[in-house]
PASEBA-1860 file (N, C-alpha, C; in nm, 3 decimals):
! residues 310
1> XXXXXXXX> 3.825/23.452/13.791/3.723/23.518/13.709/3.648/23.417/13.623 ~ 3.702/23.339/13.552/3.668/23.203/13.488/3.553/23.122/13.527 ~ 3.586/23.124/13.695/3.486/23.053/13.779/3.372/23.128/13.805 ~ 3.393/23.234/13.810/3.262/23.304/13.840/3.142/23.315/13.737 ~ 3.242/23.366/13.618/3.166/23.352/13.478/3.084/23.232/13.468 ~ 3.141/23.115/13.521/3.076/22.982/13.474/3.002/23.002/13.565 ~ 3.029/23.032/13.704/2.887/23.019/13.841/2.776/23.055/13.796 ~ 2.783/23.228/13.746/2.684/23.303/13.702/2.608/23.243/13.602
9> XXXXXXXX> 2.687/23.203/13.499/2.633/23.145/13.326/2.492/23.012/13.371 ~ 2.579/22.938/13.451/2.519/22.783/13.524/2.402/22.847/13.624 ~ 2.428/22.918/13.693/2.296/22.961/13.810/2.241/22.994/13.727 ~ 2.165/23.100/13.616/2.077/23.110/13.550/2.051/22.974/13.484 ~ 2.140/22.886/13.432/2.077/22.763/13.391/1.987/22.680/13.501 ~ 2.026/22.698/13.606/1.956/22.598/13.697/1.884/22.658/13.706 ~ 1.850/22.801/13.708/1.680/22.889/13.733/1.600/22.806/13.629 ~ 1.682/22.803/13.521/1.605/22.757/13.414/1.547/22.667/13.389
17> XXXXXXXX> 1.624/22.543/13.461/1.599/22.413/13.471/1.516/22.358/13.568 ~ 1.491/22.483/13.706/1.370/22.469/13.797/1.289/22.534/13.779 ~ 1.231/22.617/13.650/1.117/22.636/13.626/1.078/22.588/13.556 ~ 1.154/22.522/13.440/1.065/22.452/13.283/1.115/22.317/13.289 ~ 1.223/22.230/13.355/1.278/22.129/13.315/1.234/22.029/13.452 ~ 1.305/21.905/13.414/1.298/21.772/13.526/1.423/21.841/13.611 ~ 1.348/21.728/13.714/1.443/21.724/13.868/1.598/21.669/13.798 ~ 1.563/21.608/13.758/1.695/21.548/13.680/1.761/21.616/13.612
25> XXXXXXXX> 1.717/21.687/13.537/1.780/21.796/13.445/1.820/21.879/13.495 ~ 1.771/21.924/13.618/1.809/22.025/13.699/1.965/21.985/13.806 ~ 1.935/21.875/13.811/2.028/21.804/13.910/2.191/21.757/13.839 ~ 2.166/21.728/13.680/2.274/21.721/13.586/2.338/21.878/13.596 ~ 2.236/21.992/13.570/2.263/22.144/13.573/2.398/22.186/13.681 ~ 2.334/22.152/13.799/2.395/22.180/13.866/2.528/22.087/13.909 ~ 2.526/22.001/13.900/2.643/21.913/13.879/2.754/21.937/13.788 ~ 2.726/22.006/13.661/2.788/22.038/13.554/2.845/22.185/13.575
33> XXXXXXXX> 2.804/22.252/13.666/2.818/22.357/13.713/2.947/22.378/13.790 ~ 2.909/22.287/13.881/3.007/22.284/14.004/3.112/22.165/13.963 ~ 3.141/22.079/13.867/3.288/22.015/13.784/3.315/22.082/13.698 ~ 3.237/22.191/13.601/3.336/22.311/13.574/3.427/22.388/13.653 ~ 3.327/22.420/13.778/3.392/22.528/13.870/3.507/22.496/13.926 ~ 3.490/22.332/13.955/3.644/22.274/14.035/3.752/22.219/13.929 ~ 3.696/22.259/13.820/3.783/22.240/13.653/3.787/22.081/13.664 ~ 3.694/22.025/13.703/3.650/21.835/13.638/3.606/21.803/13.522
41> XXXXXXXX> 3.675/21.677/13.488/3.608/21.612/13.371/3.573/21.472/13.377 ~ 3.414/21.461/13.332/3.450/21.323/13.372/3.484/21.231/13.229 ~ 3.555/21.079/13.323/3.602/21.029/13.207/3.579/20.868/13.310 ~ 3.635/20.748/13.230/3.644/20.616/13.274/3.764/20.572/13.203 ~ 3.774/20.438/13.275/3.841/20.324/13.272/3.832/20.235/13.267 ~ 3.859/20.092/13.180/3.860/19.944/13.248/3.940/19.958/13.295 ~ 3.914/19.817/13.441/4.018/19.826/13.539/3.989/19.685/13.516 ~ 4.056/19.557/13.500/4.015/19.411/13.494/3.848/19.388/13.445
49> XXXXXXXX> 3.770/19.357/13.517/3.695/19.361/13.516/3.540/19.456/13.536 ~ 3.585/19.545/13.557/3.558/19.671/13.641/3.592/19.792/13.513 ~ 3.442/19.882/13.480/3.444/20.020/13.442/3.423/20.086/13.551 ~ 3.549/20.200/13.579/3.540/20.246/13.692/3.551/20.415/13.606 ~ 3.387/20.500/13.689/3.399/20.621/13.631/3.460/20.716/13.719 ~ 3.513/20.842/13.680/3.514/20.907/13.752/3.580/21.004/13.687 ~ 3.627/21.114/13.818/3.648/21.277/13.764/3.796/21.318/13.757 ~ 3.835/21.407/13.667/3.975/21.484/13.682/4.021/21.566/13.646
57> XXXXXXXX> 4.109/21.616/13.708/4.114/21.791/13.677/4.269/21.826/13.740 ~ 4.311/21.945/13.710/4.454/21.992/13.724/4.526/21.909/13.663 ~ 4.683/21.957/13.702/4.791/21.938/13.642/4.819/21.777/13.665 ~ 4.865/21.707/13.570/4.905/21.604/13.580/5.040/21.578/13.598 ~ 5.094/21.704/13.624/5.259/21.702/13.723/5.277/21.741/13.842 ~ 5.172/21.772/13.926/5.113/21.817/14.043/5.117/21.698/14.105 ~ 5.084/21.712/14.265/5.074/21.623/14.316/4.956/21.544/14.326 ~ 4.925/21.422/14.322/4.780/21.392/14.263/4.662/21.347/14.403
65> XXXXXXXX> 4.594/21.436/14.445/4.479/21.373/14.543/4.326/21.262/14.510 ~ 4.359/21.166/14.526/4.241/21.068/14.483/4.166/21.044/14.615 ~ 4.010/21.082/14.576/3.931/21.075/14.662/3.859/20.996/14.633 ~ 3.795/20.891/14.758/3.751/20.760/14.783/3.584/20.780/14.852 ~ 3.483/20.773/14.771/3.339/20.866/14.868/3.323/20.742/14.966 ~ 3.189/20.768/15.036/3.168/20.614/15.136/3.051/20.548/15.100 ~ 2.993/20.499/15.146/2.876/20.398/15.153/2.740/20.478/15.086 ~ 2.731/20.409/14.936/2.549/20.438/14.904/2.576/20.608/14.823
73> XXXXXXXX> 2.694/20.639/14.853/2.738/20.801/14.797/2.826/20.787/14.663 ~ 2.903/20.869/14.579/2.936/20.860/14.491/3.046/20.981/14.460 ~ 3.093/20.988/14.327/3.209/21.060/14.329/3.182/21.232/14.364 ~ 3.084/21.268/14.302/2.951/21.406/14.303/2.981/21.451/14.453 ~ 3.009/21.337/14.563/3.031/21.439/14.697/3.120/21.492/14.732 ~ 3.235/21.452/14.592/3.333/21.531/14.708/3.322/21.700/14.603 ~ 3.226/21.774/14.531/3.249/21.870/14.467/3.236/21.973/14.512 ~ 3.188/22.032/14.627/3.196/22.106/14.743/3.330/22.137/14.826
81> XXXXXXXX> 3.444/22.018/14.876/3.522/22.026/14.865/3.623/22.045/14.779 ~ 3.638/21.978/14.682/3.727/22.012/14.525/3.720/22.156/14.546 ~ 3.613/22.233/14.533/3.618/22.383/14.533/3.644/22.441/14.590 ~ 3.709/22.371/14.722/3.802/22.456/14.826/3.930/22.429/14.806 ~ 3.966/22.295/14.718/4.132/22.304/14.717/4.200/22.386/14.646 ~ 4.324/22.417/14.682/4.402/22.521/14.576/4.396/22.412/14.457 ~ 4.456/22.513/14.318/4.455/22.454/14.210/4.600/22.411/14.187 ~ 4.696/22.364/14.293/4.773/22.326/14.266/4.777/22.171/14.298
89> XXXXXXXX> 4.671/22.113/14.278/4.690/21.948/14.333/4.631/21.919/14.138 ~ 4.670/21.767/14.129/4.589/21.706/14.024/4.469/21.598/14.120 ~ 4.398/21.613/14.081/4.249/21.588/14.162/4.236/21.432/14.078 ~ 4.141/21.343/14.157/4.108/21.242/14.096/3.967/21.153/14.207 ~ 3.838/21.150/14.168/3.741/21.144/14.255/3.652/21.017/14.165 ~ 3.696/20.926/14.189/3.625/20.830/14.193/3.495/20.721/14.197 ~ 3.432/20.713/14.129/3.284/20.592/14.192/3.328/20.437/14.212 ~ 3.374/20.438/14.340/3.410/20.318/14.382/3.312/20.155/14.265
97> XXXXXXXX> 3.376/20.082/14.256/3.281/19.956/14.185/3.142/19.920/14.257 ~ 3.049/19.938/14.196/2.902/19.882/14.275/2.834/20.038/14.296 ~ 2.880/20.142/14.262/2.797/20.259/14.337/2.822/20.371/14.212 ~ 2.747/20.472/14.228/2.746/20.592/14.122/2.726/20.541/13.997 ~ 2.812/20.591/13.919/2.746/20.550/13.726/2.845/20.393/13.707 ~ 2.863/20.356/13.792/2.899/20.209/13.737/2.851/20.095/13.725 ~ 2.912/19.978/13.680/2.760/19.923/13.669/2.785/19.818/13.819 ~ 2.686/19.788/13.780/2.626/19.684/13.916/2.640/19.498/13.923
105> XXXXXXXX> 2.781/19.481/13.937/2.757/19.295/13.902/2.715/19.228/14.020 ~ 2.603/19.157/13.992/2.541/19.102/14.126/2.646/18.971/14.189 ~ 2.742/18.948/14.059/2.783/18.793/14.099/2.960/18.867/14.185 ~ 2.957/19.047/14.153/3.101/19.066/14.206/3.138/19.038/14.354 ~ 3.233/19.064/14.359/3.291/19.081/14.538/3.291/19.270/14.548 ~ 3.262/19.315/14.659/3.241/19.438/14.682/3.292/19.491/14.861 ~ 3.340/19.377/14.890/3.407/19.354/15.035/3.515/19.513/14.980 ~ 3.579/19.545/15.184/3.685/19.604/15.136/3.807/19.567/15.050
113> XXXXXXXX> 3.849/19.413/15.101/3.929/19.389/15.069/3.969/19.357/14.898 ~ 3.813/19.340/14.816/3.850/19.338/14.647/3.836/19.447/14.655 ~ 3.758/19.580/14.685/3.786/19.740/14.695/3.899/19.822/14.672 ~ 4.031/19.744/14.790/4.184/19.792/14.813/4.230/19.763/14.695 ~ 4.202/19.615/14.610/4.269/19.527/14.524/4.229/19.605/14.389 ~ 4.118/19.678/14.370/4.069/19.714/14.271/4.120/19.863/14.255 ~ 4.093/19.933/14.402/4.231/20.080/14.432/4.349/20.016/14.313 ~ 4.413/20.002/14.404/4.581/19.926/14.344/4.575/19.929/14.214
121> XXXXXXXX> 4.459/19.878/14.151/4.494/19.823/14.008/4.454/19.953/13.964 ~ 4.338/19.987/13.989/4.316/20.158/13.952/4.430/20.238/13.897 ~ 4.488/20.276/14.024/4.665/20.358/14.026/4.719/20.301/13.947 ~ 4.736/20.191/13.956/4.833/20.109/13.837/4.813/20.139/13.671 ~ 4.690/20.112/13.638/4.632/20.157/13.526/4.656/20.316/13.459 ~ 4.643/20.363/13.534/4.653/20.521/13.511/4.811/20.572/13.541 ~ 4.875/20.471/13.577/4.989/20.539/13.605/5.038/20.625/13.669 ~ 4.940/20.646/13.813/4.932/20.747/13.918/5.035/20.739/14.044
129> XXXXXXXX> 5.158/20.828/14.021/5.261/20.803/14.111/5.235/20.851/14.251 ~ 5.219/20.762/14.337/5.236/20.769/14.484/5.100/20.893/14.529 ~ 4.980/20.906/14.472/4.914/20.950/14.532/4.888/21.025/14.695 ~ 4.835/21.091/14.714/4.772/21.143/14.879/4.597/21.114/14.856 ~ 4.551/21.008/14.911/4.455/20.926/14.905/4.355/21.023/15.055 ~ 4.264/21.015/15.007/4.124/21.038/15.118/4.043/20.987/15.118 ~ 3.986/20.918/15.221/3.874/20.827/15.165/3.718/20.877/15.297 ~ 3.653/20.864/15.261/3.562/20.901/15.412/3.471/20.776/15.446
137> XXXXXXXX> 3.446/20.756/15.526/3.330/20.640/15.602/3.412/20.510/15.484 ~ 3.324/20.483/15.432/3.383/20.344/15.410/3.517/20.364/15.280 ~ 3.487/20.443/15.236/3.629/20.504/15.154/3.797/20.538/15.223 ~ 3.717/20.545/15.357/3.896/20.573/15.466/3.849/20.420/15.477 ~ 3.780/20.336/15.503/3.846/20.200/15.528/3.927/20.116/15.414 ~ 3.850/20.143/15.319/3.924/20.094/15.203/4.070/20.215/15.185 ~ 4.068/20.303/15.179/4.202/20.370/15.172/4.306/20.323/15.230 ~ 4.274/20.321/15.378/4.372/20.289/15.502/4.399/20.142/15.453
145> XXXXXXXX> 4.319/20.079/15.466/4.344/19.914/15.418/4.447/19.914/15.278 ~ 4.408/19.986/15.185/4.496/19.961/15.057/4.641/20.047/15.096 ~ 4.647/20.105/15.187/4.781/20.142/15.238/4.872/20.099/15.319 ~ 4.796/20.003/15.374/4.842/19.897/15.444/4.942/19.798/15.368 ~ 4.835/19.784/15.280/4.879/19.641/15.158/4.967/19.692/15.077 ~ 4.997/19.787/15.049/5.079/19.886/14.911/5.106/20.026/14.989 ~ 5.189/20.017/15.072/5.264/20.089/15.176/5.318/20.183/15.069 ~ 5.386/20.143/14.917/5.458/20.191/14.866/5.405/20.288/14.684
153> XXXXXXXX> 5.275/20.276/14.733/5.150/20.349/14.671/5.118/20.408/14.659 ~ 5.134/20.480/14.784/5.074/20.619/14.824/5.172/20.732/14.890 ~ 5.171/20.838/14.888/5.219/20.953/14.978/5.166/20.997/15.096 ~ 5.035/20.954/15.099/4.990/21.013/15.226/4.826/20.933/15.225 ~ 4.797/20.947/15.395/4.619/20.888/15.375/4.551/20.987/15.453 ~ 4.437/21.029/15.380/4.377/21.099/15.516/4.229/21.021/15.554 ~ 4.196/21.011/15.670/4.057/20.934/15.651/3.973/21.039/15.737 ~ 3.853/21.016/15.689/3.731/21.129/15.728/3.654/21.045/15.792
161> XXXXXXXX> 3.636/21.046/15.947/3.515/20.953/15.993/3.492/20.852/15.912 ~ 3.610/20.727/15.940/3.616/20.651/15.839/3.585/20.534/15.935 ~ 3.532/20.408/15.872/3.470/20.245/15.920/3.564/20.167/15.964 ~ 3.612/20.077/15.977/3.674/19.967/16.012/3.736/19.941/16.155 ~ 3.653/20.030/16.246/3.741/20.006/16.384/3.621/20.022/16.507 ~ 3.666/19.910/16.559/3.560/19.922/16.716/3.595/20.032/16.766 ~ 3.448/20.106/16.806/3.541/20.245/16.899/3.490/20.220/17.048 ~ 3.565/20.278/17.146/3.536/20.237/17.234/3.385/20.312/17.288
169> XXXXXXXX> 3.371/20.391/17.207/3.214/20.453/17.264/3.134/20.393/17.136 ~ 3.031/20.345/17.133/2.954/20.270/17.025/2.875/20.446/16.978 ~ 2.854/20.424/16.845/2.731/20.528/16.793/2.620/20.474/16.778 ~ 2.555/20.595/16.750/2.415/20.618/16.791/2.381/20.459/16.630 ~ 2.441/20.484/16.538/2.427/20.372/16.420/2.448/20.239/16.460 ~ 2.593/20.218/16.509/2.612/20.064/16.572/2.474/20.083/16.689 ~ 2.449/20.125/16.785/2.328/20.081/16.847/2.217/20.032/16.753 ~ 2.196/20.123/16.637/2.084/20.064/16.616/2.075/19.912/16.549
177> XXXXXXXX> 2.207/19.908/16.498/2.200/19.782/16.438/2.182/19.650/16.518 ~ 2.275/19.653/16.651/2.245/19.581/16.759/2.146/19.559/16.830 ~ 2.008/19.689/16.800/1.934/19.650/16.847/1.806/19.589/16.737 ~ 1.868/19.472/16.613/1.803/19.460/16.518/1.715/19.582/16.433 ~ 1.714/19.684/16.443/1.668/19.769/16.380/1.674/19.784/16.251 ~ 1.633/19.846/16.137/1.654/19.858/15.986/1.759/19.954/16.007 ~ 1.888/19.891/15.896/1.959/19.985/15.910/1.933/20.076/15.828 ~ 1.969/20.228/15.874/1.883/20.347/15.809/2.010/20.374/15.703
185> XXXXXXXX> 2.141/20.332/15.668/2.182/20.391/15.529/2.118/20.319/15.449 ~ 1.985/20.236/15.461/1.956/20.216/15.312/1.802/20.250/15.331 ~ 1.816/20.324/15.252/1.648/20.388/15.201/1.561/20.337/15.099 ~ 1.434/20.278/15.161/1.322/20.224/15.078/1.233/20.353/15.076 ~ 1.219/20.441/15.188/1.134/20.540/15.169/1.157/20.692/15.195 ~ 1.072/20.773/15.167/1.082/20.939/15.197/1.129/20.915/15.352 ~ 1.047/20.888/15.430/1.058/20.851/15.581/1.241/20.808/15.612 ~ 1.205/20.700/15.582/1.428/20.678/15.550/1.535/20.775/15.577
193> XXXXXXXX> 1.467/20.875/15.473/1.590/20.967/15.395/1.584/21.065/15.521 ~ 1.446/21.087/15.573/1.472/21.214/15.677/1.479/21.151/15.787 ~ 1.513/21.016/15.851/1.599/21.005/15.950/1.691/20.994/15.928 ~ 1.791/20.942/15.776/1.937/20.970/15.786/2.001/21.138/15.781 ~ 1.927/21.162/15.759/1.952/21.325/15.764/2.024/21.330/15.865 ~ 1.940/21.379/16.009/2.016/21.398/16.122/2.126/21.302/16.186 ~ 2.103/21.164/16.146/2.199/21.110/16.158/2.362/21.083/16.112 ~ 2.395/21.185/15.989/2.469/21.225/15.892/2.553/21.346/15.934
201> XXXXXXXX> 2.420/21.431/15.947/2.472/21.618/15.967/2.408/21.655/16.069 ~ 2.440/21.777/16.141/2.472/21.850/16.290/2.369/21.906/16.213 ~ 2.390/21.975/16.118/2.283/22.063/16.022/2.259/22.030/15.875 ~ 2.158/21.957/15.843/2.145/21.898/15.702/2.176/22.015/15.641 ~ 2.222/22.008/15.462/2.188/22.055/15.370/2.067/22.110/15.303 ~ 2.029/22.199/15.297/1.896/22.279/15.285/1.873/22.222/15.105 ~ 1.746/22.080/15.059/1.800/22.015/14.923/1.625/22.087/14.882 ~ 1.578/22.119/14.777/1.517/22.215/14.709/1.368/22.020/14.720
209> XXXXXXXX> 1.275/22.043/14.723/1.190/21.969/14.727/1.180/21.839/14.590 ~ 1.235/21.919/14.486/1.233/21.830/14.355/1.328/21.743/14.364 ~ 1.479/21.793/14.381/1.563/21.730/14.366/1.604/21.631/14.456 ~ 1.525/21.646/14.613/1.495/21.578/14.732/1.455/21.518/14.649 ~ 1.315/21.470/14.585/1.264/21.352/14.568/1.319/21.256/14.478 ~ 1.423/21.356/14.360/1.484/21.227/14.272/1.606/21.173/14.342 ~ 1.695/21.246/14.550/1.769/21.168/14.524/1.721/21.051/14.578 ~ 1.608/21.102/14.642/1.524/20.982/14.726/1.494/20.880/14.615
217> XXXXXXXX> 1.438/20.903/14.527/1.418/20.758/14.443/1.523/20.743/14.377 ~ 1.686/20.784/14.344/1.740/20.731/14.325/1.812/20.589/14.427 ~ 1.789/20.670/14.588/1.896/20.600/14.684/1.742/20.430/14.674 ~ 1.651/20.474/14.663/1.522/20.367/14.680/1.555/20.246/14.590 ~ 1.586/20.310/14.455/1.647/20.233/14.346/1.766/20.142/14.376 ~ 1.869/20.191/14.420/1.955/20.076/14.466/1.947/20.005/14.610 ~ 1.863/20.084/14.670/1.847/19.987/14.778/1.855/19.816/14.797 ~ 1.850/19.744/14.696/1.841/19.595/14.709/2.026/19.563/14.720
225> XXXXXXXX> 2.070/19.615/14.565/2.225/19.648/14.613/2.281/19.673/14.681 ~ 2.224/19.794/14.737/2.333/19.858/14.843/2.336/19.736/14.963 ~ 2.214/19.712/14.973/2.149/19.594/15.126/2.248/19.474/15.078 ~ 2.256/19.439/14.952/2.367/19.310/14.889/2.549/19.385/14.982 ~ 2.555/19.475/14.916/2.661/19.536/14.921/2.743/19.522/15.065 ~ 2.629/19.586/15.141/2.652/19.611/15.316/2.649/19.465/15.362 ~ 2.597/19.352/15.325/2.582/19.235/15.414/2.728/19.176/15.333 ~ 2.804/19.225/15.242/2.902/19.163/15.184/3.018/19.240/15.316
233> XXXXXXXX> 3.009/19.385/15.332/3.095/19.417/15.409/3.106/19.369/15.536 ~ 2.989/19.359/15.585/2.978/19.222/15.759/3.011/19.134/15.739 ~ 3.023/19.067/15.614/3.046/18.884/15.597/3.177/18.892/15.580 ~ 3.277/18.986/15.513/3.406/18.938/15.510/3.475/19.086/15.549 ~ 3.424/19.132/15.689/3.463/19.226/15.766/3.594/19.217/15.782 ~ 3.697/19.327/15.757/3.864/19.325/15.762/3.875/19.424/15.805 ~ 3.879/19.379/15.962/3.932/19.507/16.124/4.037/19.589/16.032 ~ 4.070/19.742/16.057/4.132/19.788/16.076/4.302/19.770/16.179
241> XXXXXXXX> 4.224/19.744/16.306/4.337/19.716/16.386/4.484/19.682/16.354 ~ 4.439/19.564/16.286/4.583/19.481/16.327/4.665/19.507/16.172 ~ 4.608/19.596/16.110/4.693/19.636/16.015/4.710/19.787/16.022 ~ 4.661/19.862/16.079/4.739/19.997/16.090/4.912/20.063/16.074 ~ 4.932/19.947/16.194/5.074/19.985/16.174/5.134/19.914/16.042 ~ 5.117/19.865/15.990/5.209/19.877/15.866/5.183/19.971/15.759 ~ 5.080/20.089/15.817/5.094/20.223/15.705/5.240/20.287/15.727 ~ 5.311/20.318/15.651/5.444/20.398/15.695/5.405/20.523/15.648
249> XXXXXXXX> 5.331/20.583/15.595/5.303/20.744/15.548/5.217/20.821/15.648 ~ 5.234/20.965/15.628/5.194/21.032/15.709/5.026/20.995/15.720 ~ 4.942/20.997/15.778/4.792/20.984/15.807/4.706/21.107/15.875 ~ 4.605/21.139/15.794/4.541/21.247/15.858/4.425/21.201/15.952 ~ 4.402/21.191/16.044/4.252/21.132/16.105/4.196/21.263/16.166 ~ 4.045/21.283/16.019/4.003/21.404/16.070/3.845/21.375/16.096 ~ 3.773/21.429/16.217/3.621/21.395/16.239/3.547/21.496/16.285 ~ 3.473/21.425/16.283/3.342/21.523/16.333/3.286/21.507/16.467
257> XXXXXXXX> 3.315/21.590/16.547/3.293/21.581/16.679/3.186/21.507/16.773 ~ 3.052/21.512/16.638/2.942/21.495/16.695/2.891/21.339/16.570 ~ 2.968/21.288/16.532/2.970/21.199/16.416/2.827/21.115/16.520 ~ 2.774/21.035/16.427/2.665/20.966/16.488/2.685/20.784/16.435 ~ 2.760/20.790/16.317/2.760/20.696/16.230/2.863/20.620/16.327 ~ 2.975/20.710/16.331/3.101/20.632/16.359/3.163/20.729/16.457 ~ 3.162/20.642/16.573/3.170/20.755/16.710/3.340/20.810/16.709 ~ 3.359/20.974/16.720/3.469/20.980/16.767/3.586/20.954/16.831
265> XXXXXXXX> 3.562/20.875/16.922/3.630/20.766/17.017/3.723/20.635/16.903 ~ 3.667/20.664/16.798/3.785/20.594/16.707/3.919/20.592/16.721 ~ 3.925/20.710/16.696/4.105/20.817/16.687/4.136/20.736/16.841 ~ 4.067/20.721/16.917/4.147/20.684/17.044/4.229/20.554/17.005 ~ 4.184/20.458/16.937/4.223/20.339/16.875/4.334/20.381/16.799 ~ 4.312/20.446/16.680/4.421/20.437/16.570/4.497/20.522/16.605 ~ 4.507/20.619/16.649/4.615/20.707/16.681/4.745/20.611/16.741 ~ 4.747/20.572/16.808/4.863/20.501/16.885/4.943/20.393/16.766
273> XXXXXXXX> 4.821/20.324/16.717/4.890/20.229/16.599/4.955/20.300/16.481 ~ 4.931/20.418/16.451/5.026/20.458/16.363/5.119/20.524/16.389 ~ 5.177/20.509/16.271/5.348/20.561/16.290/5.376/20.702/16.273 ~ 5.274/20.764/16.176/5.236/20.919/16.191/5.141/21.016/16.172 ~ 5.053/20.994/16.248/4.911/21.012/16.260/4.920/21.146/16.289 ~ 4.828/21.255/16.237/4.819/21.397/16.278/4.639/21.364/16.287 ~ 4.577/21.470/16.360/4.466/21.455/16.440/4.374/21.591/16.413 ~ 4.286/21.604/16.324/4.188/21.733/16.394/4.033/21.697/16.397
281> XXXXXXXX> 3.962/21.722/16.469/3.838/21.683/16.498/3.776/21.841/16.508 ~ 3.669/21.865/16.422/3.528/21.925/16.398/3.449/21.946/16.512 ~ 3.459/22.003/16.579/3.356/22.053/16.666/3.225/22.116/16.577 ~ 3.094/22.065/16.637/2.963/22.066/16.579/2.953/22.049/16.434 ~ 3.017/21.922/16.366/3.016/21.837/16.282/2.948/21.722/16.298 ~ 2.926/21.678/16.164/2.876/21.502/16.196/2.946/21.466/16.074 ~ 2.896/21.325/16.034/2.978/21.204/15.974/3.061/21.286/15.860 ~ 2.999/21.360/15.768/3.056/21.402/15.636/3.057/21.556/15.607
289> XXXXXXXX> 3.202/21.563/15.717/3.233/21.736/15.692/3.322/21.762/15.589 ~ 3.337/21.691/15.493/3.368/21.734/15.361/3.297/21.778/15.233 ~ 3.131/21.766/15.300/2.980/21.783/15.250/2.906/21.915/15.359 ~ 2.946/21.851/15.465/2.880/21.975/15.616/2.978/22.118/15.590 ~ 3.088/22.068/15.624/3.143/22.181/15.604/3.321/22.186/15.498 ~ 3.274/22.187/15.369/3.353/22.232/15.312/3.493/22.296/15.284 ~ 3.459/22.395/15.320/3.565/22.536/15.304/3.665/22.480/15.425 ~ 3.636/22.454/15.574/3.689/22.399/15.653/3.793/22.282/15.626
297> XXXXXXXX> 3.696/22.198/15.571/3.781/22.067/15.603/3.858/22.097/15.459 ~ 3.862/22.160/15.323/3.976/22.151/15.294/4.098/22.238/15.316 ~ 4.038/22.351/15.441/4.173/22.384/15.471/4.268/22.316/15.581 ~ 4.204/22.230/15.643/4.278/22.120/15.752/4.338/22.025/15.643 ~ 4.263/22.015/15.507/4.348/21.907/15.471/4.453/21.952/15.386 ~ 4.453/22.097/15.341/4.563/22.147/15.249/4.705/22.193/15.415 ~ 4.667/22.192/15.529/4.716/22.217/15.625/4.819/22.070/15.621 ~ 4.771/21.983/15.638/4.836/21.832/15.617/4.914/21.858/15.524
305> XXXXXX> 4.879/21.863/15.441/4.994/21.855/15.268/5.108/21.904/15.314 ~ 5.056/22.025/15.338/5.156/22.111/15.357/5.265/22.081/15.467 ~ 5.233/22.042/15.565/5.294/22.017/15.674/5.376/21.869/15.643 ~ 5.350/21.788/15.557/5.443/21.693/15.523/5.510/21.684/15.359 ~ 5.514/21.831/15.339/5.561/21.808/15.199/5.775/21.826/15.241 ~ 5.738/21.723/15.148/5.986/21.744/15.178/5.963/21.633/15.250
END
């Protein structure tokens, strides 16, 4: 009832905020809306060097799920999902270093591998026992990787159409890069944004014309970064492969049937290298069905929990 009250209270605010206010204001509205609804707060941390922001909510004697977003995205995506988990997890959603409200050091390392190192210290800091980690696109690479390294870290990994592995069918994305093309996760223009669209989702998100344009000039805005960011992840690229098997926890590898980014044919790879890999794949999905489809993917992933709790 709580939630609804706030839905209702907040939807008239956002009426409000798309008839008299900024795209921005409107876009805080609704954001504030939906981390009430999934009972978030946001808060930060130093982590070494590193203010790392991010969200949290539930019980802090619960079991704790920390979510890892991917490339050029931020903690804000996973709030669609949050609102499908039961309220019995303690939640924890993240803006990886270099992306969302953190700041931007041009002189940092942003590879996976200071990513995992900066995970670790994260947990450490907060005092977060043995987590169930999710990470998607480049957030399952850094997940999987920091579970690799700190086997004894985590409770569980799930990765969502996640990076770090040759698949044996290339996507429609690795083509383009091979064929020198601009790579399209980074957006200089309107044009940009509506070819990553389909390349993302089976069926985009229906985004209201205003708030389209501020996220477009937000993603325009970091574009020089993000382009820093991504040529840091090719330069000190850390395969997946040959560290899989030293995850010892259960692993969820869940996708999207029709992924474009990162071809399904992955799971053919990692499945074998781990030690306990469970498997569901999205039929008429693409890269980010924890954004596409919601309600779904957190019941495959409260399905996992469940199935390895004891």
């Amino acid at each position: 009832m709580k939630k609804l009250l706030i839905g209702v209270v907040l939807l008239f605010a956002a009426i409000a905020a798309t008839l008299y206010l900024s795209p921005a204001t409107l876009l805080t509205t609704i954001q504030f809306a939906q981390r009430e609804m999934a009972g978030l707060t946001a808060k930060q941390v130093q982590v070494g060097d590193s203010t790392i922001h991010y969200l949290e909510g539930g019980s802090q004697a619960a079991p704790t799920v920390l979510l890892l977003h991917g490339f050029a995205a931020d903690k804000d995506q996973w709030l669609p999902f949050v609102l499908q988990l039961s309220s019995q997890y303690h939640v924890l959603a993240l803006d990886l270093p270099g992306f969302g409200e953190n700041s931007k050091n041009p002189d940092a390392a942003y590879d996976v591998g200071a990513q995992a190192e900066r995970l670790a210290a994260f947990i450490r800091q907060l005092g977060i026992h043995q987590p169930n980690i999710v990470g998607s696109s480049m957030g399952g690479w850094i997940a999987a990787l920091h579970a690799a390294r700190y086997p004894d870290q985590v409770s569980s990994v799930a990765l969502f159409d996640n990076a770090g592995i040759t698949s044996p069918q290339p996507s429609e994305f690795q083509l383009i890069l091979e064929r020198g093309e601009a790579n399209p996760l980074l957006i200089s223009s309107p044009e940009d944004f509506d070819r990553l669209m389909p390349l993302i989702f089976v069926k985009p998100p229906q985004v209201p014309g205003p708030l389209k344009q501020l996220v477009i000039d937000k993603a325009i805005a970091s574009h020089e970064f993000n382009q820093e960011i991504f040529a840091q992840l090719l330069e000190h690229y850390i395969p997946l492969e040959p560290v899989l098997a030293r995850i010892k926890v259960p692993v969820l590898l869940l996708w999207g049937a029709q992924d474009k980014v990162f071809d399904v044919s992955s799971i053919e790879v990692m499945k074998p290298l781990l030690k306990q890999p469970s498997v569901v794949i999205m039929q008429d999905c693409g890269h980010a069905p924890m954004v596409e489809r919601p309600e779904e993917t957190a019941t495959h992933y409260e399905a996992f929990l469940d199935s390895i709790k004891g």
